[in-house]
DRENDO-1510 file (C-alpha; in Angstrom, 1 decimal, always signed):
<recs>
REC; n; res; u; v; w
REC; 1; UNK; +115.1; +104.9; +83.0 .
REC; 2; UNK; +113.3; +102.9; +80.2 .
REC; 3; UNK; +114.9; +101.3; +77.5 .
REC; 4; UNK; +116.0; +104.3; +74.3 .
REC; 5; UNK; +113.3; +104.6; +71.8 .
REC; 6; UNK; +115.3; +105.5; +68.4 .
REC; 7; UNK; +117.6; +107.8; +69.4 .
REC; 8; UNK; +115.9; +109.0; +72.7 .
REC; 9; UNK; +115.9; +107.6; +76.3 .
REC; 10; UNK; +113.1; +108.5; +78.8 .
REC; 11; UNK; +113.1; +108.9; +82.9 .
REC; 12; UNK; +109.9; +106.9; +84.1 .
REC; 13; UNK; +107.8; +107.9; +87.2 .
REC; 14; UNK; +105.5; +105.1; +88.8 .
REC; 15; UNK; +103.3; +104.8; +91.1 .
REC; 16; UNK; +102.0; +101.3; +92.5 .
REC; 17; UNK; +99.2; +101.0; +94.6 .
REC; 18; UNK; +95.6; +99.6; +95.7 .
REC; 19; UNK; +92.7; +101.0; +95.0 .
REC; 20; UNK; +88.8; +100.6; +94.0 .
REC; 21; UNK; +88.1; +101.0; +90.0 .
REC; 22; UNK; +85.4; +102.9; +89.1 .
REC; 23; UNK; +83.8; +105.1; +86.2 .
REC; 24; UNK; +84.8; +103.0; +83.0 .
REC; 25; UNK; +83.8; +105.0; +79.9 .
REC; 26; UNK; +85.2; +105.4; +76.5 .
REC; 27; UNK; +86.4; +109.2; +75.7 .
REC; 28; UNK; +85.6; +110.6; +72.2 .
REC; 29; UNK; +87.7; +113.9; +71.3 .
REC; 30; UNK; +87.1; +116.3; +69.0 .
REC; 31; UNK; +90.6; +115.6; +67.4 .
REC; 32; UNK; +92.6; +112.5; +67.5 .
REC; 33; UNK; +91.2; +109.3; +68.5 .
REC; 34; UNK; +89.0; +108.2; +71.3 .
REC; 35; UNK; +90.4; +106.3; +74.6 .
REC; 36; UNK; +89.3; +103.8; +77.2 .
REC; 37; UNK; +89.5; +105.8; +80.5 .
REC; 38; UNK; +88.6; +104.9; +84.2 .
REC; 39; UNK; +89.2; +106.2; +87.5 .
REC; 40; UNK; +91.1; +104.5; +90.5 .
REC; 41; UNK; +90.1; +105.8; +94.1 .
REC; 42; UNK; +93.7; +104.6; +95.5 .
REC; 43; UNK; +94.2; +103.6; +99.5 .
REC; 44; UNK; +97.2; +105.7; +101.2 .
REC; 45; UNK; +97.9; +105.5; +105.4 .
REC; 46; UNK; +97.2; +103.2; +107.9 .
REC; 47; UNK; +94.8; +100.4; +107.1 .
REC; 48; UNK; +92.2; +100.9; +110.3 .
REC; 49; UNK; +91.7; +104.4; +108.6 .
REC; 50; UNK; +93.0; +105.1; +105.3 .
REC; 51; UNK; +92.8; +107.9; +103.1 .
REC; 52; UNK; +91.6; +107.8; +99.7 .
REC; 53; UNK; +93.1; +109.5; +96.4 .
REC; 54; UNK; +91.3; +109.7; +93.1 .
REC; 55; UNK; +93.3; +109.2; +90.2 .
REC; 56; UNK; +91.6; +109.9; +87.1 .
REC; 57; UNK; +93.5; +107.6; +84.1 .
REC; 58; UNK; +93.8; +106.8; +80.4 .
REC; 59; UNK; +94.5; +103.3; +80.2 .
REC; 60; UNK; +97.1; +102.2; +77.9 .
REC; 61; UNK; +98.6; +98.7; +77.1 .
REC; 62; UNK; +96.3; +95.9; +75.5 .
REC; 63; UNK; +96.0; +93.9; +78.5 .
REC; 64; UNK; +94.9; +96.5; +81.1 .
REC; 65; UNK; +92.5; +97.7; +78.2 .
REC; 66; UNK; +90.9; +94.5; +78.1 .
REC; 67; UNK; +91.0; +93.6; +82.4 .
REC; 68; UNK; +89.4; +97.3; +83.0 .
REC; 69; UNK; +86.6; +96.5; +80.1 .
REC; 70; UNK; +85.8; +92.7; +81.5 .
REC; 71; UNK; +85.0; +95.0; +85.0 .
REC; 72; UNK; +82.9; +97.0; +83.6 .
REC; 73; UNK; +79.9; +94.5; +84.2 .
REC; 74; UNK; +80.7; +93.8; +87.6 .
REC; 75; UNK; +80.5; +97.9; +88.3 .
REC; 76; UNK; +77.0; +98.8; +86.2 .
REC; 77; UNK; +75.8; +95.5; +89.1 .
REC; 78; UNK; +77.3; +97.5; +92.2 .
REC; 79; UNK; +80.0; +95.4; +93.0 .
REC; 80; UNK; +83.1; +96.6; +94.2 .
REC; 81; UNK; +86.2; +96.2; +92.4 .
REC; 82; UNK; +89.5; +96.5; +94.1 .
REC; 83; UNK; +92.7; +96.0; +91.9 .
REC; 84; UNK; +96.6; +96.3; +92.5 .
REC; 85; UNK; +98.0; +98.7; +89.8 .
REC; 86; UNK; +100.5; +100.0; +88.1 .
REC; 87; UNK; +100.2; +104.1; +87.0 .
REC; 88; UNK; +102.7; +106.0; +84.7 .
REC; 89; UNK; +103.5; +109.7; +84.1 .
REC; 90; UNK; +101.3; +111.6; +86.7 .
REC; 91; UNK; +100.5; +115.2; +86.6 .
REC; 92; UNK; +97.8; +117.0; +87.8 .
REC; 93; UNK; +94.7; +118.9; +85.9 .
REC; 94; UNK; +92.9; +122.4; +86.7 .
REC; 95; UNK; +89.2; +122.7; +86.6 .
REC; 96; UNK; +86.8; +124.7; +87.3 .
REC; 97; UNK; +83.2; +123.0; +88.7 .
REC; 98; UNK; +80.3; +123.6; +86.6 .
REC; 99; UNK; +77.5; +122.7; +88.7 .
REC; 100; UNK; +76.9; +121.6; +92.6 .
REC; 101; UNK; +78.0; +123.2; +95.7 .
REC; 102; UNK; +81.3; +124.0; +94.3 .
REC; 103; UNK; +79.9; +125.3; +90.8 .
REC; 104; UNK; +82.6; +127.9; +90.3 .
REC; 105; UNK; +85.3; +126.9; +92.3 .
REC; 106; UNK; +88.3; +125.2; +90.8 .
REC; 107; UNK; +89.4; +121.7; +91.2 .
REC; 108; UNK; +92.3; +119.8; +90.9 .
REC; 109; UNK; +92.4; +116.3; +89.5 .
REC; 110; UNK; +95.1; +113.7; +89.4 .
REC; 111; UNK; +95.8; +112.3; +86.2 .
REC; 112; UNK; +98.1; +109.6; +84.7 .
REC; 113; UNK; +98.1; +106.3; +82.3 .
REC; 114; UNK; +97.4; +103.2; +83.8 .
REC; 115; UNK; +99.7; +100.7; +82.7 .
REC; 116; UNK; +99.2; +97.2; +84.5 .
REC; 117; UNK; +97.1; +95.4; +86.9 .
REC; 118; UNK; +98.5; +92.9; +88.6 .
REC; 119; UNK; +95.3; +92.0; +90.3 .
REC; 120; UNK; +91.5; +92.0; +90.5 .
REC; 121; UNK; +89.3; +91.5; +93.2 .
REC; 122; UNK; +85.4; +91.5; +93.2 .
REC; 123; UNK; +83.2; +91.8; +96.3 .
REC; 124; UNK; +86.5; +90.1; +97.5 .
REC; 125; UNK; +87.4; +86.7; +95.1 .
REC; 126; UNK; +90.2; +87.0; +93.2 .
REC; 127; UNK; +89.1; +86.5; +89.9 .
REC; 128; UNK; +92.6; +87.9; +87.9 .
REC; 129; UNK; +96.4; +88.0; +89.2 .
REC; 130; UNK; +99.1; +88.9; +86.9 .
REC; 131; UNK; +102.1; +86.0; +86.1 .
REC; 132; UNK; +105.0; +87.8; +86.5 .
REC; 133; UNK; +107.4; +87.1; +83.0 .
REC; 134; UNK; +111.0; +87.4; +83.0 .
REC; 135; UNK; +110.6; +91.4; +81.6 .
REC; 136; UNK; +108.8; +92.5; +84.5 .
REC; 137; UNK; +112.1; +94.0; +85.9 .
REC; 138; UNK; +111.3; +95.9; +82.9 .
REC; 139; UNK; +108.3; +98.4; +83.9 .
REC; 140; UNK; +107.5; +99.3; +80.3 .
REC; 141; UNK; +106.6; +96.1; +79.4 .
REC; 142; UNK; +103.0; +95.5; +80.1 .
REC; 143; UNK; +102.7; +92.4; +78.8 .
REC; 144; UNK; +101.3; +89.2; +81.1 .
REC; 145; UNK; +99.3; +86.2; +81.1 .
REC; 146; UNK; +96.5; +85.7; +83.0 .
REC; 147; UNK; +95.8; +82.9; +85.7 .
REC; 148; UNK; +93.0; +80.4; +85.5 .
REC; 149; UNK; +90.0; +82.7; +87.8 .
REC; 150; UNK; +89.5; +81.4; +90.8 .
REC; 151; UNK; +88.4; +82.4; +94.7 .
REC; 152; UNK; +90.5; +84.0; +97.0 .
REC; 153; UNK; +91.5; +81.2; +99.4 .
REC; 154; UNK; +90.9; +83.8; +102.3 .
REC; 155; UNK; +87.2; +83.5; +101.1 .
REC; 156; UNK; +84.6; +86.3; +100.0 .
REC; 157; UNK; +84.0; +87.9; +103.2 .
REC; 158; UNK; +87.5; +88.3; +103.7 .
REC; 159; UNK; +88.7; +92.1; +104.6 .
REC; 160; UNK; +90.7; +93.4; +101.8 .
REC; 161; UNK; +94.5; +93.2; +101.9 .
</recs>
């Protein structure tokens, strides 16, 4: 349960995975404010053969806003970027498909708010990991500090782990 905001208290659900970043782009609404969103294609099952799970996500928290835009080069060049992550309230969204072989059909899309990275990979260097502060036994806390960048010791061919 997170900490009581005025005179409320709120259960938290998290999820914590790894998973391949994609589709940065800034959402403008008709009303209320625009938002940085993003989705994260997340691993689940064995790693010889996993399975994949798209998460589509509004990312909240100054940091995580400013890791997922500092990827956004690194995608538009066709690298891939895998990150560890943090996601917060999940629920899942009804469409319907408006065009392609499923035009008509409805669809069902994870959704949630990604909250913190707590690391970045590209084409397999390590180029962000996440300091762990003396609040991160607090998951609402989404503050961190970045390490210096530098290459994954395992090198860039490495498999991803």
């Amino acid at each position: 349960m997170s900490n009581p905001i005025g005179d409320e208290s709120y259960f938290d659900l998290h999820i914590t995975g790894v998973g391949y970043l994609n589709r940065i782009r800034e959402v403008k609404v008709k009303k209320g404010q625009s938002f940085l969103a993003c989705d994260i294609v997340a691993l689940n099952g064995p790693i010889s053969s996993p399975e994949y799970r798209r998460f589509d996500l509004r990312v909240t928290g100054e940091e995580a806003k400013q890791l997922v835009r500092g990827c956004a080069k690194a995608l538009e060049e066709n690298m891939k970027v895998l990150v560890g992550f943090r996601l917060g309230d999940p629920w899942l969204d009804t469409f319907t498909y408006s065009k392609g072989t499923n035009a008509g059909q409805l669809g069902v899309s994870f959704k949630a708010r990604l909250l913190l990275l707590n690391w970045i990979k590209v084409d397999g260097i390590l180029i962000f990991k996440h300091k762990p502060t003396e609040s991160d036994g607090n998951p609402d806390n989404e503050t961190s500090q970045a390490l210096k960048l530098q290459p994954d010791p395992a090198g860039p061919g490495a498999p991803y782990t």
